[in-house]
The first five atom37 places (N, CA, C, CB, O) and aatype in JSON, in Angstrom:
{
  "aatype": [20, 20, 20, 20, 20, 20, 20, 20, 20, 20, 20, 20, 20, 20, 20, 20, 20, 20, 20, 20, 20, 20, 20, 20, 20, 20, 20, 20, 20, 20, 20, 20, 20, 20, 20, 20, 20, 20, 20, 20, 20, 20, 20, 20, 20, 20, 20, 20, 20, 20, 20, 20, 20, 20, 20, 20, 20, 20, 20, 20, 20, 20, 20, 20, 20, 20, 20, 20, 20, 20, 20, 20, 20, 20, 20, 20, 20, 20, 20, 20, 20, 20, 20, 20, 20, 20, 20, 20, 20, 20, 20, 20, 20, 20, 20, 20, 20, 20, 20, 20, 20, 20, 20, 20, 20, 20, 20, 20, 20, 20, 20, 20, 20],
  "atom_mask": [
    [1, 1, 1, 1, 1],
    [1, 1, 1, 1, 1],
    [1, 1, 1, 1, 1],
    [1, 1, 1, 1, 1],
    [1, 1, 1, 1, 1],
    [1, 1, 1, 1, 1],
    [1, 1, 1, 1, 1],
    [1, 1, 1, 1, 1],
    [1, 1, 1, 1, 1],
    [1, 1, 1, 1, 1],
    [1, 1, 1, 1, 1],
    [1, 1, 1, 1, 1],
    [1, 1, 1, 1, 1],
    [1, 1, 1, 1, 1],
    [1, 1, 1, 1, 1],
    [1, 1, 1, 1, 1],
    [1, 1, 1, 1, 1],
    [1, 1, 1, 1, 1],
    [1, 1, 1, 1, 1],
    [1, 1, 1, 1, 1],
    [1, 1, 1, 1, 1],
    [1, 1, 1, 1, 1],
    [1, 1, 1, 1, 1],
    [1, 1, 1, 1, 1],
    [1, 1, 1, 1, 1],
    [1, 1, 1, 1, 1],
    [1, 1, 1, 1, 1],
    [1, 1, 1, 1, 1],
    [1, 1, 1, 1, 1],
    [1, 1, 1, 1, 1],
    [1, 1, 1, 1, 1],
    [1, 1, 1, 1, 1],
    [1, 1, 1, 1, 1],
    [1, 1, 1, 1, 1],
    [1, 1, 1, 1, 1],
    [1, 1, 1, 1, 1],
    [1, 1, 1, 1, 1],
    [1, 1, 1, 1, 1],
    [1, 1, 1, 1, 1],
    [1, 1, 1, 1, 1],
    [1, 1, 1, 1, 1],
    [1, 1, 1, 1, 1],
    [1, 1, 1, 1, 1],
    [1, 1, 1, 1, 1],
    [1, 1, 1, 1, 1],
    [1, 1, 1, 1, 1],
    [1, 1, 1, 1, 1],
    [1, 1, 1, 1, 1],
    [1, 1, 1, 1, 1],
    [1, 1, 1, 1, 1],
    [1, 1, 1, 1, 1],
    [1, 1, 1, 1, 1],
    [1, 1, 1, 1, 1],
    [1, 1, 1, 1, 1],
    [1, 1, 1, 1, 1],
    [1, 1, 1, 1, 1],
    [1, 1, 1, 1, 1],
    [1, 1, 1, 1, 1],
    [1, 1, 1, 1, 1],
    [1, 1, 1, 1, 1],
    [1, 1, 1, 1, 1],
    [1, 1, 1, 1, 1],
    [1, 1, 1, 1, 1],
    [1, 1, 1, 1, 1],
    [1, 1, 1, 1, 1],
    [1, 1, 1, 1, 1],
    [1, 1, 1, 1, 1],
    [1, 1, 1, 1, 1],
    [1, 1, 1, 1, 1],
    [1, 1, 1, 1, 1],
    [1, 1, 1, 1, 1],
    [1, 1, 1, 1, 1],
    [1, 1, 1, 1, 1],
    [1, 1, 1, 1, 1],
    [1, 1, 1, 1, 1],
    [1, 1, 1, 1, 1],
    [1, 1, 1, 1, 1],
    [1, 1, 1, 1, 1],
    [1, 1, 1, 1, 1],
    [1, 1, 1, 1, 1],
    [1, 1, 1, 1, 1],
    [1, 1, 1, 1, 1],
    [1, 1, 1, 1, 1],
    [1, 1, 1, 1, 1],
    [1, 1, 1, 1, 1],
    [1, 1, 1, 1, 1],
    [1, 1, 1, 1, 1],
    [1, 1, 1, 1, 1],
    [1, 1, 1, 1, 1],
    [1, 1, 1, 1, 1],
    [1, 1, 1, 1, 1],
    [1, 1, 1, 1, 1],
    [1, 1, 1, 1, 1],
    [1, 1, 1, 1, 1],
    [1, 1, 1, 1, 1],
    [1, 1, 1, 1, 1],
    [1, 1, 1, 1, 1],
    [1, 1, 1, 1, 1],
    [1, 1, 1, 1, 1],
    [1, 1, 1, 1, 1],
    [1, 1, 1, 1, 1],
    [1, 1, 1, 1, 1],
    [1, 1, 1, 1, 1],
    [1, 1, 1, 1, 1],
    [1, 1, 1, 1, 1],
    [1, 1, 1, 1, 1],
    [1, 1, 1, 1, 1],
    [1, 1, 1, 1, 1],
    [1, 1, 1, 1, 1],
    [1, 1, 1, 1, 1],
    [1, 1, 1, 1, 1],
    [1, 1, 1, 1, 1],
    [1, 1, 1, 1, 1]
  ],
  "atom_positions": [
    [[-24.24, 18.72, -31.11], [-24.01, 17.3, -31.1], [-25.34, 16.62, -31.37], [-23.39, 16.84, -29.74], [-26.33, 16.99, -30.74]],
    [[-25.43, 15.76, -32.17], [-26.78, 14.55, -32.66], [-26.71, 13.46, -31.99], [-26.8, 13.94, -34.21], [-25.62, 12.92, -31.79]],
    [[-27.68, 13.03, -31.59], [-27.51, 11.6, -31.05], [-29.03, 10.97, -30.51], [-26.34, 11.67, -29.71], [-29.88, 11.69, -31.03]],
    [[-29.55, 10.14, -29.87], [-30.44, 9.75, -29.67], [-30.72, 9.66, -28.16], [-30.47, 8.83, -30.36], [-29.99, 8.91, -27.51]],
    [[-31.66, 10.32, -27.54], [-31.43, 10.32, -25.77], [-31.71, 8.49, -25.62], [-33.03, 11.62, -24.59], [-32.45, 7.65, -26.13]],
    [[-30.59, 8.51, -24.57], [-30.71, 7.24, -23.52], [-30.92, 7.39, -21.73], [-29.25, 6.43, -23.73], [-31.05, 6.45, -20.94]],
    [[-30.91, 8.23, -21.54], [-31.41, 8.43, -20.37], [-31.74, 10.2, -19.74], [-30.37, 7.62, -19.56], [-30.98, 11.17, -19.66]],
    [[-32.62, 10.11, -19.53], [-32.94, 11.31, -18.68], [-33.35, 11.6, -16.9], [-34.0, 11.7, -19.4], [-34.44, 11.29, -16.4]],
    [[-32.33, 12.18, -16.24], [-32.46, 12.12, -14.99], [-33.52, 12.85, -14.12], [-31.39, 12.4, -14.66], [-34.3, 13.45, -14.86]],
    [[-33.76, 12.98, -13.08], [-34.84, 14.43, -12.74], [-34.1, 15.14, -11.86], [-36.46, 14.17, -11.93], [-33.18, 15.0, -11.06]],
    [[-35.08, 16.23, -12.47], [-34.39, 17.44, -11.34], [-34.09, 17.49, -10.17], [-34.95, 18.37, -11.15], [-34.85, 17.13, -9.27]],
    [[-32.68, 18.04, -9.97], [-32.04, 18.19, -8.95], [-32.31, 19.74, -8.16], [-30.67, 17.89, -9.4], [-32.25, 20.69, -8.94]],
    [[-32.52, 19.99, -7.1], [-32.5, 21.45, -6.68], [-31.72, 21.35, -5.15], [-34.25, 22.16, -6.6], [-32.15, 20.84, -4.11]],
    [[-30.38, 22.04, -5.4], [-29.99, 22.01, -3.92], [-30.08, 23.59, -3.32], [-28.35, 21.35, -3.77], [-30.16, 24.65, -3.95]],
    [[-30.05, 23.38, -2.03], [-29.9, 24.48, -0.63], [-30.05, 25.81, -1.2], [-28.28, 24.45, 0.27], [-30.83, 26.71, -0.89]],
    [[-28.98, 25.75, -2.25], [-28.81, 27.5, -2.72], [-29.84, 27.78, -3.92], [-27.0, 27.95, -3.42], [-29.66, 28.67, -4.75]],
    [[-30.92, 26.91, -3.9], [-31.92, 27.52, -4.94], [-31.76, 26.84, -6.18], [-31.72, 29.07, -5.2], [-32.75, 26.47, -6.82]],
    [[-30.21, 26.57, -6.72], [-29.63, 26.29, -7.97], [-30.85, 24.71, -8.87], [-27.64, 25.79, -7.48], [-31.47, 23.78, -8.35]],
    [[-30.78, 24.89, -9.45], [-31.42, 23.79, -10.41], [-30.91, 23.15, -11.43], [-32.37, 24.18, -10.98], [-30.44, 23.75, -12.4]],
    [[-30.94, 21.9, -11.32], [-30.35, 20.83, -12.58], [-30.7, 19.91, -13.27], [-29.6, 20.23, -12.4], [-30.84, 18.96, -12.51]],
    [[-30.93, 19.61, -14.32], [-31.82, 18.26, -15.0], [-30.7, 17.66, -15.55], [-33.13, 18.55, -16.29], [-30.24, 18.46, -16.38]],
    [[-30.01, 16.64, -15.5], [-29.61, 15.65, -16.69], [-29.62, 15.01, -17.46], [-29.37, 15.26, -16.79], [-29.99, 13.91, -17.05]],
    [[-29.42, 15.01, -18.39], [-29.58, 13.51, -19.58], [-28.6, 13.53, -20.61], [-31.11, 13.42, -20.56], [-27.92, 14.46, -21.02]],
    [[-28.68, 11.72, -21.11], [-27.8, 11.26, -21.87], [-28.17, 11.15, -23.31], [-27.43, 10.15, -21.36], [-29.11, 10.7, -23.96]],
    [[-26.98, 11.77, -23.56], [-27.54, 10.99, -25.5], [-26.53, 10.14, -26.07], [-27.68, 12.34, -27.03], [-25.43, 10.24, -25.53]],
    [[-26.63, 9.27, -27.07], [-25.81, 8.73, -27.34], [-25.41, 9.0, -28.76], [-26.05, 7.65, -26.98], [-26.36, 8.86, -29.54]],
    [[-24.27, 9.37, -29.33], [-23.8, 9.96, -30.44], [-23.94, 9.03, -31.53], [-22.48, 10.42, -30.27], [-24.09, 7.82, -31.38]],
    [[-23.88, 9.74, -32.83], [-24.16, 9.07, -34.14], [-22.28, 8.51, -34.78], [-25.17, 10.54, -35.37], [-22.09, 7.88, -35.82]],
    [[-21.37, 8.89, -34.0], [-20.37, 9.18, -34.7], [-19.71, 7.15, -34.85], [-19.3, 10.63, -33.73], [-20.18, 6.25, -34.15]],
    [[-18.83, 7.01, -35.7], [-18.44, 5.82, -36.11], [-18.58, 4.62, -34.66], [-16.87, 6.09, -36.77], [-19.15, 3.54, -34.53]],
    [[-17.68, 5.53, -33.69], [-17.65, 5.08, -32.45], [-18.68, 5.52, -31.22], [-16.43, 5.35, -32.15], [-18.27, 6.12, -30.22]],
    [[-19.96, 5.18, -31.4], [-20.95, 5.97, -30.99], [-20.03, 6.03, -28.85], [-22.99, 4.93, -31.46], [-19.3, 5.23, -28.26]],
    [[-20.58, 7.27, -28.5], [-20.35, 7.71, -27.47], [-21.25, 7.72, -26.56], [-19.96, 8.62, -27.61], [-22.19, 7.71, -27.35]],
    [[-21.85, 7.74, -25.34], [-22.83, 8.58, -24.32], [-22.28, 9.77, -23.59], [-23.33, 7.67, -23.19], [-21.51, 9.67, -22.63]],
    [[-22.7, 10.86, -24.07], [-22.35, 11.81, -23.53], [-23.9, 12.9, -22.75], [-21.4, 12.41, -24.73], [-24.85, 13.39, -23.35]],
    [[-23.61, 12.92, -21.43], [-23.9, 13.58, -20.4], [-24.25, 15.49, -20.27], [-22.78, 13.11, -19.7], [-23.48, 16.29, -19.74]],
    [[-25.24, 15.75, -20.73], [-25.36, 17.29, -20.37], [-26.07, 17.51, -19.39], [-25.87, 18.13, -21.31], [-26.62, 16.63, -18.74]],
    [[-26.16, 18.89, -19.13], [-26.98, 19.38, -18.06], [-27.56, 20.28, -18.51], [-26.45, 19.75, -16.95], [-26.98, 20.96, -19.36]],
    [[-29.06, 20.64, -18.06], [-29.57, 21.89, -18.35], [-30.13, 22.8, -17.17], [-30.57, 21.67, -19.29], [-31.1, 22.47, -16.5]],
    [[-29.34, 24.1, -16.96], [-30.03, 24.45, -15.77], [-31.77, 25.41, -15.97], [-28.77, 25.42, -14.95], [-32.46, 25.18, -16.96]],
    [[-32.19, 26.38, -14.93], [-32.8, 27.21, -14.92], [-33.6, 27.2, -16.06], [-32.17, 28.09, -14.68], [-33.78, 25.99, -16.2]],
    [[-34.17, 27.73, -16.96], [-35.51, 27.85, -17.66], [-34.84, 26.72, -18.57], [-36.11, 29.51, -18.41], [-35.74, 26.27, -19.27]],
    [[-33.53, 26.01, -18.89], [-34.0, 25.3, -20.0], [-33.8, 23.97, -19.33], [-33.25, 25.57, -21.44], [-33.27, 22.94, -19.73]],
    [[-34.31, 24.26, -18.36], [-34.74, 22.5, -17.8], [-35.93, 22.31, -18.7], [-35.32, 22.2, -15.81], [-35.79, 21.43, -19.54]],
    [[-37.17, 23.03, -18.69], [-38.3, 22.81, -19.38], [-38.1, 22.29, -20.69], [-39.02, 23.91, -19.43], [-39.2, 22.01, -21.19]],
    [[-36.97, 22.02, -21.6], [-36.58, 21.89, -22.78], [-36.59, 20.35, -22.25], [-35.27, 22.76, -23.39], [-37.5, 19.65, -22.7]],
    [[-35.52, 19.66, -21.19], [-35.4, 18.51, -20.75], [-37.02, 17.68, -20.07], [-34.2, 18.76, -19.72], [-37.26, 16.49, -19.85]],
    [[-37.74, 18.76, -19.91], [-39.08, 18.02, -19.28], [-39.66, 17.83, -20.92], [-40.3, 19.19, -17.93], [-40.6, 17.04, -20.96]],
    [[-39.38, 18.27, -21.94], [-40.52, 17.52, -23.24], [-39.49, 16.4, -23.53], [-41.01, 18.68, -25.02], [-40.02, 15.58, -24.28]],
    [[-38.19, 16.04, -23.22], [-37.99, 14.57, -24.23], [-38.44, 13.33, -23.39], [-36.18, 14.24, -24.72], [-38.97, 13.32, -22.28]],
    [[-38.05, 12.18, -24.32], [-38.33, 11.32, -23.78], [-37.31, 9.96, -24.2], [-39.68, 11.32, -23.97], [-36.51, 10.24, -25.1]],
    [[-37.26, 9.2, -23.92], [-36.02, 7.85, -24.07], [-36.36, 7.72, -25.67], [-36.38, 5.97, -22.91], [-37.48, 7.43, -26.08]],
    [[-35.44, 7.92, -26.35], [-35.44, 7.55, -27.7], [-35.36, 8.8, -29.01], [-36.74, 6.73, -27.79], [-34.92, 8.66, -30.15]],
    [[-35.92, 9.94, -28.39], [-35.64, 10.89, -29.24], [-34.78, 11.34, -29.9], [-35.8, 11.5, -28.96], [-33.82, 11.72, -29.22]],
    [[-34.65, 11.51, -31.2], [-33.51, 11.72, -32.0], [-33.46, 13.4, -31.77], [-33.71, 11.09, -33.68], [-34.45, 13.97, -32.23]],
    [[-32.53, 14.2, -31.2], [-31.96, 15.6, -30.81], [-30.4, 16.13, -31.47], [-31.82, 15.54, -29.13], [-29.46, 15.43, -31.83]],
    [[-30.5, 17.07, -31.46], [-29.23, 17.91, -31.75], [-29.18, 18.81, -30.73], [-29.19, 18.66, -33.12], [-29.91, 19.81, -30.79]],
    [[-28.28, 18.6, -29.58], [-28.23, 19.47, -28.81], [-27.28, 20.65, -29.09], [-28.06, 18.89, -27.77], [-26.27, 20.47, -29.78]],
    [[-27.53, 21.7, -28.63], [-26.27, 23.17, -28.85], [-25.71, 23.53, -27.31], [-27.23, 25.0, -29.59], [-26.59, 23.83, -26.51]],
    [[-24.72, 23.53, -26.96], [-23.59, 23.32, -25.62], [-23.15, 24.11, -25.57], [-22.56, 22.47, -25.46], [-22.88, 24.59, -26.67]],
    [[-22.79, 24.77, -24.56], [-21.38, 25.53, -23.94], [-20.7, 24.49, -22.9], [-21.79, 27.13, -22.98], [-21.34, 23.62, -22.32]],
    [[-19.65, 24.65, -22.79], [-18.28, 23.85, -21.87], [-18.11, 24.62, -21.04], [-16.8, 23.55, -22.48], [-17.71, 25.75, -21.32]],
    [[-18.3, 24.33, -20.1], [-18.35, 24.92, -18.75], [-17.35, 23.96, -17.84], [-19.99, 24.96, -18.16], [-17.54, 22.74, -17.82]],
    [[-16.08, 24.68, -16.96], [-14.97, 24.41, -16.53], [-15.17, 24.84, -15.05], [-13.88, 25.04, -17.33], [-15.95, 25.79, -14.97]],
    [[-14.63, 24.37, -13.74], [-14.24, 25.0, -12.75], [-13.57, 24.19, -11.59], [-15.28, 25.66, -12.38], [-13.93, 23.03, -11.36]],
    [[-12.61, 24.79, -10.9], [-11.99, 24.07, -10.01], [-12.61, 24.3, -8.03], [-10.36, 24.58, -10.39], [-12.65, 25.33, -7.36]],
    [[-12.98, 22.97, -7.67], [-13.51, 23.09, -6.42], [-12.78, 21.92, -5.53], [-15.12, 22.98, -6.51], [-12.8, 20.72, -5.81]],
    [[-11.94, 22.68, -4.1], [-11.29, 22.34, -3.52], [-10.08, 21.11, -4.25], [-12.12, 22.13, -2.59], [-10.14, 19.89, -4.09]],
    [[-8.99, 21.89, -5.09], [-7.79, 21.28, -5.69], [-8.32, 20.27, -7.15], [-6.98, 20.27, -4.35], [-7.54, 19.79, -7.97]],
    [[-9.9, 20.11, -7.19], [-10.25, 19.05, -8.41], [-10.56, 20.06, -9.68], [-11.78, 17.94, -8.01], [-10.75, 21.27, -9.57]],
    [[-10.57, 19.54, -10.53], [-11.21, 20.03, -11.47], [-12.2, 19.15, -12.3], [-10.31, 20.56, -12.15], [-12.06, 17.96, -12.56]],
    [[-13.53, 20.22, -12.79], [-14.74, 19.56, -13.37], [-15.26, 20.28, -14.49], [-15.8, 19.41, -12.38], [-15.36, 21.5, -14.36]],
    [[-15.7, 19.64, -15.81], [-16.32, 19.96, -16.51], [-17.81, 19.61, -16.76], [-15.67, 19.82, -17.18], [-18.3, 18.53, -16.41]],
    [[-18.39, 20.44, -17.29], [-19.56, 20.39, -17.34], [-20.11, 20.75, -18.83], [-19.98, 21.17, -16.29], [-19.71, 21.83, -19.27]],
    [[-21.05, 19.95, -19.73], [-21.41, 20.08, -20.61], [-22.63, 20.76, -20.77], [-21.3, 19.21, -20.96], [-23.48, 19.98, -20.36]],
    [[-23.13, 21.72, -21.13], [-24.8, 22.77, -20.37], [-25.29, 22.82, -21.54], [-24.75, 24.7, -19.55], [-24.75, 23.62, -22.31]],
    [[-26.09, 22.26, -21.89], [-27.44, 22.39, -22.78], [-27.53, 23.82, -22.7], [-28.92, 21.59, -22.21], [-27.24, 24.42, -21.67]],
    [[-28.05, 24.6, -24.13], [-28.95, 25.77, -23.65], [-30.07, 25.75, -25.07], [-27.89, 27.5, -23.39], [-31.08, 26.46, -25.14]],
    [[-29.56, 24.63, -26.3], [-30.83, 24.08, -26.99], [-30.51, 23.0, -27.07], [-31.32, 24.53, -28.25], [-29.47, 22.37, -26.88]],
    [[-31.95, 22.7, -27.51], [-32.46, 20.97, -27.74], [-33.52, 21.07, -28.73], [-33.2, 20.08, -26.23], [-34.62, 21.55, -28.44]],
    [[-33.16, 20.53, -30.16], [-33.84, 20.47, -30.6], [-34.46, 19.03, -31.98], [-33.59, 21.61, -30.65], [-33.83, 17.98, -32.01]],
    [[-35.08, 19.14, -32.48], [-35.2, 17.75, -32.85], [-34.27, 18.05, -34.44], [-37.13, 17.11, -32.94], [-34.27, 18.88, -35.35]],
    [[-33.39, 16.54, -33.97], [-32.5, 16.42, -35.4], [-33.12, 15.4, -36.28], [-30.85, 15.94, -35.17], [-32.44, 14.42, -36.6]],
    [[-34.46, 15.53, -36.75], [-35.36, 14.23, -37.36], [-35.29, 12.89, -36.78], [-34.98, 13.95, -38.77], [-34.49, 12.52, -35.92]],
    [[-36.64, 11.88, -37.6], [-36.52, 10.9, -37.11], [-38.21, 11.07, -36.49], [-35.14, 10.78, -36.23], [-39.26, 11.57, -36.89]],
    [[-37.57, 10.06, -34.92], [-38.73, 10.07, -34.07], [-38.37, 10.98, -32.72], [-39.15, 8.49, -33.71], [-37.37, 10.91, -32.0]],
    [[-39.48, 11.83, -32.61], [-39.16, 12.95, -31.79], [-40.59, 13.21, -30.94], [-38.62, 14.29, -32.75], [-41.48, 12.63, -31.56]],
    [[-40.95, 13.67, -30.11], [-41.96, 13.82, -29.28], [-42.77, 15.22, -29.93], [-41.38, 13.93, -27.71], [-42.22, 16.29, -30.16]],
    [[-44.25, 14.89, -30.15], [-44.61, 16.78, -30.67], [-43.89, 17.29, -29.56], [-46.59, 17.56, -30.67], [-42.66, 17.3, -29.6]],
    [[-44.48, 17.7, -28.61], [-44.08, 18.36, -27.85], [-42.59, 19.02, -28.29], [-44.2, 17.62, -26.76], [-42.52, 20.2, -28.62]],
    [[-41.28, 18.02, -28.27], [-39.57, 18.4, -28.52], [-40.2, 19.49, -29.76], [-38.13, 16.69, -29.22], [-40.29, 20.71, -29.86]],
    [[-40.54, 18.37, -30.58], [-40.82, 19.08, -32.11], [-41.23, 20.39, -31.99], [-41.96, 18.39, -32.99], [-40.45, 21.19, -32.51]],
    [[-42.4, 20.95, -31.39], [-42.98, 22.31, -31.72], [-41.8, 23.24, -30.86], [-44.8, 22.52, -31.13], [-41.36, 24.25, -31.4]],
    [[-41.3, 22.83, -29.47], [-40.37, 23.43, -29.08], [-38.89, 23.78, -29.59], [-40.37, 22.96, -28.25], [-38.26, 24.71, -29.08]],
    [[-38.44, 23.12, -30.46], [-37.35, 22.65, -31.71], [-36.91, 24.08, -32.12], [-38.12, 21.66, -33.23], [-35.69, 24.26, -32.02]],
    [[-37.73, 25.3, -32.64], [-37.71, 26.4, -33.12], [-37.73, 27.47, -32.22], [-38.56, 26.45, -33.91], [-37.86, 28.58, -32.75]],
    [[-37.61, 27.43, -30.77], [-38.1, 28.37, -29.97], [-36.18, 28.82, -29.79], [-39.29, 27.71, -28.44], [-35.26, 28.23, -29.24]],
    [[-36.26, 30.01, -30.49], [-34.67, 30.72, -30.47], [-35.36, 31.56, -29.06], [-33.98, 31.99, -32.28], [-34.58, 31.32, -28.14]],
    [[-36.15, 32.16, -28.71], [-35.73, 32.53, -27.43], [-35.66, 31.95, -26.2], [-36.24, 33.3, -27.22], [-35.79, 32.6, -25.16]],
    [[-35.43, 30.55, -26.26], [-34.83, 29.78, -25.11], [-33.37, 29.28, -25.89], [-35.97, 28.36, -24.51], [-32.74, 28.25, -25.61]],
    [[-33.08, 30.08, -26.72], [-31.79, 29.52, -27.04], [-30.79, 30.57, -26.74], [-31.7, 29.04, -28.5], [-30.84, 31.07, -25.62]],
    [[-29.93, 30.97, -27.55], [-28.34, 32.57, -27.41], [-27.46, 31.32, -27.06], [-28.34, 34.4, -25.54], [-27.03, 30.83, -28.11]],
    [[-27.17, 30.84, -26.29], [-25.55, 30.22, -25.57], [-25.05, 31.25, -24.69], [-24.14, 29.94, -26.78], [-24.17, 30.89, -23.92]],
    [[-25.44, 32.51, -24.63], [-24.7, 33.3, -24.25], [-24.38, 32.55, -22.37], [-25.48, 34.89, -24.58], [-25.19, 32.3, -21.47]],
    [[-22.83, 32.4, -22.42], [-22.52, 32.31, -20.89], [-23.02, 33.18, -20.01], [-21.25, 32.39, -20.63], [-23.21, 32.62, -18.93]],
    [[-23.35, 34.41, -20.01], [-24.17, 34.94, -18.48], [-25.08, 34.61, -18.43], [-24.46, 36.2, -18.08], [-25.6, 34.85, -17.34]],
    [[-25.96, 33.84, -19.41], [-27.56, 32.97, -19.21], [-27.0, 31.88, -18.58], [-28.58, 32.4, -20.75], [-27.76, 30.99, -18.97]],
    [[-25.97, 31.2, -17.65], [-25.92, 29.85, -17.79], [-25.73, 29.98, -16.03], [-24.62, 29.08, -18.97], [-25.21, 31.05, -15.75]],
    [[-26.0, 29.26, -15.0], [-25.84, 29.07, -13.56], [-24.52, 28.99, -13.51], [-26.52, 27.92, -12.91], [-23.99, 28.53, -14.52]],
    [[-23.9, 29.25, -12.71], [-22.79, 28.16, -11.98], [-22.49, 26.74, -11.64], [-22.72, 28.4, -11.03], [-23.5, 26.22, -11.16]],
    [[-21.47, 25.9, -11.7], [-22.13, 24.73, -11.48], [-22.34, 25.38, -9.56], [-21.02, 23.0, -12.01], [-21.98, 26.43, -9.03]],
    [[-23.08, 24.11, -9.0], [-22.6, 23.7, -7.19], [-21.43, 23.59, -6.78], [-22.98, 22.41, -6.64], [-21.23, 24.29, -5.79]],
    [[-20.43, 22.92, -7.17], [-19.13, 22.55, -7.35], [-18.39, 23.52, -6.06], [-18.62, 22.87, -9.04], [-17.17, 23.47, -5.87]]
  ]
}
């Protein structure tokens, strides 16, 4: 997904160790969107180089689970990288780093949930 960050939250760490960063981007599409990911464990550090305004292409897995009768989805970053434009060096030199990337679901936490 492309879009331009509008907000970035800080890390969250609860009781069980688990770790979470959030942020928003807002989509390029006709009807632009804000849509919400998360990044846990080593690719929080991906979420500590952006900054409000960066133009990104993030790469996602959908992450699903049901806790006490609700159900929640979760959108999980596992790249971030710069989709041109204006971008931070920092995003930029990190942009190419495939070994903080795969998607593979057993790299990804659980949510808390």
């Amino acid at each position: 997904m492309v879009g331009s960050v509008k907000l970035i939250e800080e890390t969250q760490t609860f009781a069980s160790g688990f770790s979470k960063r959030e942020f928003v981007i807002t989509t390029e599409d006709k009807y632009p969107q804000d849509v919400k990911f998360e990044a846990t464990k080593e690719k929080i550090e991906q979420v500590d180089r952006l900054k409000e305004g960066d133009h990104v292409k993030v790469s996602f897995n959908i992450r699903g689970n049901e806790y006490k009768g609700r159900y929640y989805v979760n959108l999980q970053a596992w790249k971030i990288e710069n989709a041109g434009g204006e971008v931070s060096p920092a995003l930029d030199a990190a942009g190419g780093d495939s070994a903080s990337g795969g998607g593979n679901l057993d790299d990804l936490e659980e949510s808390p949930f």
